[in-house]
TIVO-2410 file (N, C-alpha, C; in nm, 3 decimals):
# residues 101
REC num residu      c1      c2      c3 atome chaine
REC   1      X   8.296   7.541   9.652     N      A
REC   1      X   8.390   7.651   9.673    CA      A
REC   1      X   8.531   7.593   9.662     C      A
REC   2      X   8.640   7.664   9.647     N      A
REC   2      X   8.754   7.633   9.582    CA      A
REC   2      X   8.832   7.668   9.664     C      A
REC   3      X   8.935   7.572   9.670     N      A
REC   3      X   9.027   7.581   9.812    CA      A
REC   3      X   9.106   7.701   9.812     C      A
REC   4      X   9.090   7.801   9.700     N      A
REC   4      X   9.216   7.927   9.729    CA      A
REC   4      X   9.090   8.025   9.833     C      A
REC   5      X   8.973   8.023   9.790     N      A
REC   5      X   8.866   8.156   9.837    CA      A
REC   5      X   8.858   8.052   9.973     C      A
REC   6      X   8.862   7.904  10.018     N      A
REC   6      X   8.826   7.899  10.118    CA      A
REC   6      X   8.947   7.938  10.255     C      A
REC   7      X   9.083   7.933  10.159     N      A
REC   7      X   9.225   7.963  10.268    CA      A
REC   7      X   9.172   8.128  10.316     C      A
REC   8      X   9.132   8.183  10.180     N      A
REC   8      X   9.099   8.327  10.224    CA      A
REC   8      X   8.998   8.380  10.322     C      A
REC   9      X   8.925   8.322  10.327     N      A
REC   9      X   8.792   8.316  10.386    CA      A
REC   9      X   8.848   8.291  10.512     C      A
REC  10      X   8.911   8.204  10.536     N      A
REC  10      X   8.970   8.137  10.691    CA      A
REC  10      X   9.058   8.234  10.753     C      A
REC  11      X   9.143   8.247  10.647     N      A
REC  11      X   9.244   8.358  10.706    CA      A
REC  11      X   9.210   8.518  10.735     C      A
REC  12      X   9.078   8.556  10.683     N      A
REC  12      X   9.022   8.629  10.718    CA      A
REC  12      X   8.919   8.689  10.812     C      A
REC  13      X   8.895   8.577  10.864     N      A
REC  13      X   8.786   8.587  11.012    CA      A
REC  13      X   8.886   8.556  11.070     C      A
REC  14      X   9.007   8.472  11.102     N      A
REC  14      X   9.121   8.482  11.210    CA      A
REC  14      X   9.159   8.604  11.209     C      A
REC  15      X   9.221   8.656  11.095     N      A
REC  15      X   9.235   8.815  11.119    CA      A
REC  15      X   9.143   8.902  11.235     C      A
REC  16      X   9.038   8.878  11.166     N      A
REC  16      X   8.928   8.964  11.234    CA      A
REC  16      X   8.911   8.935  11.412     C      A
REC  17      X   8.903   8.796  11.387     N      A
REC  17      X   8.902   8.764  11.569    CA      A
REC  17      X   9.018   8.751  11.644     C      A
REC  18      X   9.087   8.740  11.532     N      A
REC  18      X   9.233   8.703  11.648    CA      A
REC  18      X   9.281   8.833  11.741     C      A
REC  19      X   9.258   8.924  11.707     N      A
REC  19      X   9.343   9.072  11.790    CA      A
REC  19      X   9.193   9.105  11.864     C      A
REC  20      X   9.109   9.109  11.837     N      A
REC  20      X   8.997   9.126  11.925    CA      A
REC  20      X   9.004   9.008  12.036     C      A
REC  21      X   9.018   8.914  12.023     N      A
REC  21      X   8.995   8.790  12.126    CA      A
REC  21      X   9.172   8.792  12.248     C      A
REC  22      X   9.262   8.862  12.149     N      A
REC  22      X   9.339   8.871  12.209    CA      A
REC  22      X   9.388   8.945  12.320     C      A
REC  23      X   9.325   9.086  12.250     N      A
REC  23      X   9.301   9.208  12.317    CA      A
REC  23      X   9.226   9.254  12.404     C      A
REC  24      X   9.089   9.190  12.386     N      A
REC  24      X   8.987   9.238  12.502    CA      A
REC  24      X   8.903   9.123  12.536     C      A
REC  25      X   8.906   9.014  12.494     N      A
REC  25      X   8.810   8.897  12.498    CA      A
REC  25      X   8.868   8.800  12.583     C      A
REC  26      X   9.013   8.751  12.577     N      A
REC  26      X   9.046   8.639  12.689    CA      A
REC  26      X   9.087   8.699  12.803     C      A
REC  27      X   9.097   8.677  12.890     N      A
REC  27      X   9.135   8.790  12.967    CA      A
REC  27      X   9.278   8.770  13.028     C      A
REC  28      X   9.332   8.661  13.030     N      A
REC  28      X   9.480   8.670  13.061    CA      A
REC  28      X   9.551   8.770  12.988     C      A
REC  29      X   9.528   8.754  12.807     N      A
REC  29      X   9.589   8.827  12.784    CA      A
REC  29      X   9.527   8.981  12.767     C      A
REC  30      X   9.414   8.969  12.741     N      A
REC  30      X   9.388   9.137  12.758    CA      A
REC  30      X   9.380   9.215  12.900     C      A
REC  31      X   9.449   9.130  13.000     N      A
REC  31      X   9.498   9.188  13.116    CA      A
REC  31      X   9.677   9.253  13.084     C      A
REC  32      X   9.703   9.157  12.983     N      A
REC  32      X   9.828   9.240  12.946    CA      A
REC  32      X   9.845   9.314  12.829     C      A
REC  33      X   9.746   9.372  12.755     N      A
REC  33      X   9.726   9.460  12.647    CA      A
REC  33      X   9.655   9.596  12.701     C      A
REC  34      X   9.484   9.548  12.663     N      A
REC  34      X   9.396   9.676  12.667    CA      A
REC  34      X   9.428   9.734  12.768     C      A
REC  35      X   9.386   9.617  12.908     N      A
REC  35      X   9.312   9.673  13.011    CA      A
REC  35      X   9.475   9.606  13.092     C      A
REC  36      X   9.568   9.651  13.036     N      A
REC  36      X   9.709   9.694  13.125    CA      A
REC  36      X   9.705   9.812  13.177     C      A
REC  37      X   9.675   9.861  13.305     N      A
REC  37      X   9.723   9.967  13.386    CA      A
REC  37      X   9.879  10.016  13.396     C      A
REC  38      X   9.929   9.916  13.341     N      A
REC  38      X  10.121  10.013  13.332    CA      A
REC  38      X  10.103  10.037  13.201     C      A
REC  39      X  10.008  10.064  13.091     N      A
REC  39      X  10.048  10.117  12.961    CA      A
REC  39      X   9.968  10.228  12.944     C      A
REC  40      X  10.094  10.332  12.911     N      A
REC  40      X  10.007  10.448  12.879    CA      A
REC  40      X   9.920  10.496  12.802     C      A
REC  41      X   9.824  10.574  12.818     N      A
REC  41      X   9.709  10.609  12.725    CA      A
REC  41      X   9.783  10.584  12.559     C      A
REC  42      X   9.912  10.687  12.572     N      A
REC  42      X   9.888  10.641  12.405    CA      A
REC  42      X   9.901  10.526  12.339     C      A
REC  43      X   9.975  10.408  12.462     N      A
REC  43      X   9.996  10.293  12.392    CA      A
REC  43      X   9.856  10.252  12.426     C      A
REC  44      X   9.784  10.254  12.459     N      A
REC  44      X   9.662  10.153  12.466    CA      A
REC  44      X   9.559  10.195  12.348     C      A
REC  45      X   9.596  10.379  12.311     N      A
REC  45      X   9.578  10.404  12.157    CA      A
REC  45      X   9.612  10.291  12.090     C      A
REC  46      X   9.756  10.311  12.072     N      A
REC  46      X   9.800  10.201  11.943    CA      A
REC  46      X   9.739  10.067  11.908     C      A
REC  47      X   9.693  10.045  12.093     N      A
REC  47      X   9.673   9.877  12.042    CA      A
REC  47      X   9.484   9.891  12.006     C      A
REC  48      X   9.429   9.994  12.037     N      A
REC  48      X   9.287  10.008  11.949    CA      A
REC  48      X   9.316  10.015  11.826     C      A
REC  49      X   9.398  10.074  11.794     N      A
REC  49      X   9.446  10.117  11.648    CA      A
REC  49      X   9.456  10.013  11.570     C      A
REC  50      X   9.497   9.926  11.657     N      A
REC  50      X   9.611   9.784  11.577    CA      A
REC  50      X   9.443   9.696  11.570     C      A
REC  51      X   9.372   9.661  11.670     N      A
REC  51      X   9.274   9.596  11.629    CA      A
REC  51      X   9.185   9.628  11.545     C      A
REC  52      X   9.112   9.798  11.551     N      A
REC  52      X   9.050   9.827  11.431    CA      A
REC  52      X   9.106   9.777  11.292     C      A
REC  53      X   9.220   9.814  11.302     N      A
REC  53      X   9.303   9.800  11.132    CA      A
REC  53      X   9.288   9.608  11.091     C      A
REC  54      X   9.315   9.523  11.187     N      A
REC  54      X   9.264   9.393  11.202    CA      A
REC  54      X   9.209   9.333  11.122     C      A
REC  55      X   9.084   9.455  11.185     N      A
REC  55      X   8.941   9.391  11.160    CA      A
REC  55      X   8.875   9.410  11.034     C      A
REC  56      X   8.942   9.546  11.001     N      A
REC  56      X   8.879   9.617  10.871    CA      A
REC  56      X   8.953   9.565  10.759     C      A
REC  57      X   9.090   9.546  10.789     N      A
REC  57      X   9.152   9.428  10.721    CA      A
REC  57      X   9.096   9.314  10.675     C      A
REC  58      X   9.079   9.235  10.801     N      A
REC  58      X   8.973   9.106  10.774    CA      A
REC  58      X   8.854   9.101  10.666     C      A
REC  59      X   8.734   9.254  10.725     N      A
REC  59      X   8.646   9.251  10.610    CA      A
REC  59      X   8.658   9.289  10.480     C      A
REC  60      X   8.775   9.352  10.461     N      A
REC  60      X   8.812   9.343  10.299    CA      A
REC  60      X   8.848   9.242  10.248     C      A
REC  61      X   8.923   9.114  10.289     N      A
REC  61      X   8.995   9.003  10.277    CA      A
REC  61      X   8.822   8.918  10.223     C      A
REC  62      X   8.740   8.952  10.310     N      A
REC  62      X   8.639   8.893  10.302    CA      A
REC  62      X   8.512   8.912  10.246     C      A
REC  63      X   8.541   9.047  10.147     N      A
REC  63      X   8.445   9.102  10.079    CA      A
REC  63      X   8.494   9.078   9.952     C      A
REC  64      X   8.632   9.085   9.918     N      A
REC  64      X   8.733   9.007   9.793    CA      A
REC  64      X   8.688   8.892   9.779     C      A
REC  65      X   8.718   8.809   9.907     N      A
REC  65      X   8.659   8.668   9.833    CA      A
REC  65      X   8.525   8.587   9.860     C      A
REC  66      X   8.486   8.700   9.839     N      A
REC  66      X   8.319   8.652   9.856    CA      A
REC  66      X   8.231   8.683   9.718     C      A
REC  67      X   8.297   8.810   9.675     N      A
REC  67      X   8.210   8.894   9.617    CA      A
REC  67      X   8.193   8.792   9.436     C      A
REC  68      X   8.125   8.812   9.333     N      A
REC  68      X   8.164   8.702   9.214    CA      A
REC  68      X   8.277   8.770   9.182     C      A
REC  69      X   8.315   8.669   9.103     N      A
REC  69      X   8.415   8.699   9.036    CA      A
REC  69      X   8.544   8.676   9.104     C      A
REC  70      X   8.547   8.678   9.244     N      A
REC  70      X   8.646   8.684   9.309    CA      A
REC  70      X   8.707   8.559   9.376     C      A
REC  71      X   8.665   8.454   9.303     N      A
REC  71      X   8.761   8.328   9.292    CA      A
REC  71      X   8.922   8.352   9.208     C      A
REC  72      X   8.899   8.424   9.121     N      A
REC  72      X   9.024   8.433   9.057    CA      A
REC  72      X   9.089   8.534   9.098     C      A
REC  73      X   9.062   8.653   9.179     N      A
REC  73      X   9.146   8.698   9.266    CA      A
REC  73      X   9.188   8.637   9.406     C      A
REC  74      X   9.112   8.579   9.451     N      A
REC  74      X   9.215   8.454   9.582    CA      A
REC  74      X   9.273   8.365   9.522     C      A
REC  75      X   9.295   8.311   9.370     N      A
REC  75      X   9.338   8.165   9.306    CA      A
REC  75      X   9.465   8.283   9.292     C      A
REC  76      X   9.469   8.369   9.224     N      A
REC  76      X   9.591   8.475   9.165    CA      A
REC  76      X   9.712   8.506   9.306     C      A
REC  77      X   9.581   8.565   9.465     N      A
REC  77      X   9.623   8.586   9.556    CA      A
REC  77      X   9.704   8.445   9.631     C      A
REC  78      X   9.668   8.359   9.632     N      A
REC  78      X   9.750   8.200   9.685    CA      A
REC  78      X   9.857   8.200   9.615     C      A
REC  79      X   9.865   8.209   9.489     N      A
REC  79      X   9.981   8.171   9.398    CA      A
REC  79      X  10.049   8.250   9.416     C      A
REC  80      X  10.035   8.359   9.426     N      A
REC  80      X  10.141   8.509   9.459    CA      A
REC  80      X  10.185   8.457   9.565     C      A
REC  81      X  10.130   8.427   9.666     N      A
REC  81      X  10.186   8.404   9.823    CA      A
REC  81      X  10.277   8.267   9.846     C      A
REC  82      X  10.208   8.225   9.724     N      A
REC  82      X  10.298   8.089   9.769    CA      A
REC  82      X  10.428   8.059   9.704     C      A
REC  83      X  10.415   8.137   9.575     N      A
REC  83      X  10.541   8.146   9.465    CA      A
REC  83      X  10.671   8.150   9.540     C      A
REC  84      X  10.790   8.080   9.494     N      A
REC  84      X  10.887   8.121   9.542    CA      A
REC  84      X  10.994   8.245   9.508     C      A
REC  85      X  10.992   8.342   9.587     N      A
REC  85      X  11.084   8.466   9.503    CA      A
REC  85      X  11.187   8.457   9.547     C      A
REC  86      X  11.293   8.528   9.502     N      A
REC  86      X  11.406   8.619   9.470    CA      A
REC  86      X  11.388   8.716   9.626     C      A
REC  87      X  11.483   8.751   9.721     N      A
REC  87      X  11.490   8.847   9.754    CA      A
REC  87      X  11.476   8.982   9.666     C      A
REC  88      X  11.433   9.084   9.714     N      A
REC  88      X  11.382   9.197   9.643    CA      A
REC  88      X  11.287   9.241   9.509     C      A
REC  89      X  11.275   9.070   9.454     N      A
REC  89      X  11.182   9.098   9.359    CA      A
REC  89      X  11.035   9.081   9.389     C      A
REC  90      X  10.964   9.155   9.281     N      A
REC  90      X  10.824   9.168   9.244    CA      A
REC  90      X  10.751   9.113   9.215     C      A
REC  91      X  10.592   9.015   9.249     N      A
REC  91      X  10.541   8.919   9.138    CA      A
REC  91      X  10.466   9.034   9.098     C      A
REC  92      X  10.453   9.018   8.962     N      A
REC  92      X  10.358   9.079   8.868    CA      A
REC  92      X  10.255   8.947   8.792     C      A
REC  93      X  10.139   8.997   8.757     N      A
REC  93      X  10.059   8.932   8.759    CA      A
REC  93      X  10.009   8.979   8.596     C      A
REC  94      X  10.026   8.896   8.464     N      A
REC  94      X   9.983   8.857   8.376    CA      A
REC  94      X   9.835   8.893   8.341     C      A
REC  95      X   9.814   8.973   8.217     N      A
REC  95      X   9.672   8.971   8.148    CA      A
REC  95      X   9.579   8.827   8.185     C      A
REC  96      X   9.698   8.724   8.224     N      A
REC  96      X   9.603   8.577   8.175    CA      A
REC  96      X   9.549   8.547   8.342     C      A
REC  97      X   9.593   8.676   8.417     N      A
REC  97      X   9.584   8.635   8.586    CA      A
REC  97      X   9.674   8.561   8.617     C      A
REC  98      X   9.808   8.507   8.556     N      A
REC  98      X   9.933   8.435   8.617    CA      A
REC  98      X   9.984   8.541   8.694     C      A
REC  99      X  10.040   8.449   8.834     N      A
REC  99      X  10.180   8.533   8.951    CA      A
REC  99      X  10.291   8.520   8.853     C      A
REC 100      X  10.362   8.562   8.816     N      A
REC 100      X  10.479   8.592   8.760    CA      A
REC 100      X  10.610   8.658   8.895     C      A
REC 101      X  10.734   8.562   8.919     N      A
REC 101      X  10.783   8.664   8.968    CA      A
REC 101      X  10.921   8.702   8.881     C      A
***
């Protein structure tokens, strides 16, 4: 496996566990998130909100670079991320799969 699908792969189960472990799993701090009694219902909405989105995040991150073919979309995805831009500009990405910015 190839070090761009394995950054992805990594960075994608942190996604997934990090706001869950944060939120309801350690408990120092999910004494100051979920299961905070000074936050109101709708904020304790938001922060379900914020972990679902996380997570479902995560398993797309991780269905991209799992699935075939999808080495050259995490090799395309690294290079995009790592490229150096321009404030306000765009990378666009080449027939040949080059980041272009």
């Amino acid at each position: 496996m190839r070090l761009p699908r394995i950054l992805i792969i990594a960075v994608a189960v942190i996604t997934m566990a990090g706001a869950m472990l944060a939120d309801l799993v350690i408990p120092e701090l999910a004494a100051q998130h979920a299961f905070n009694p000074a936050w109101p219902p709708h904020a304790k909405f938001h922060d379900a909100q914020y972990m679902v989105m996380t997570v479902l995040l995560g398993l797309i991150g991780l269905v991209l670079a799992l699935r075939p073919g999808g080495s050259e979309v995490c090799r395309v995805t690294v290079q995009a991320a790592l490229s150096p831009r321009r404030e306000g500009s765009a990378v666009r990405v080449s027939a040949g799969g080059q980041a272009q910015a």
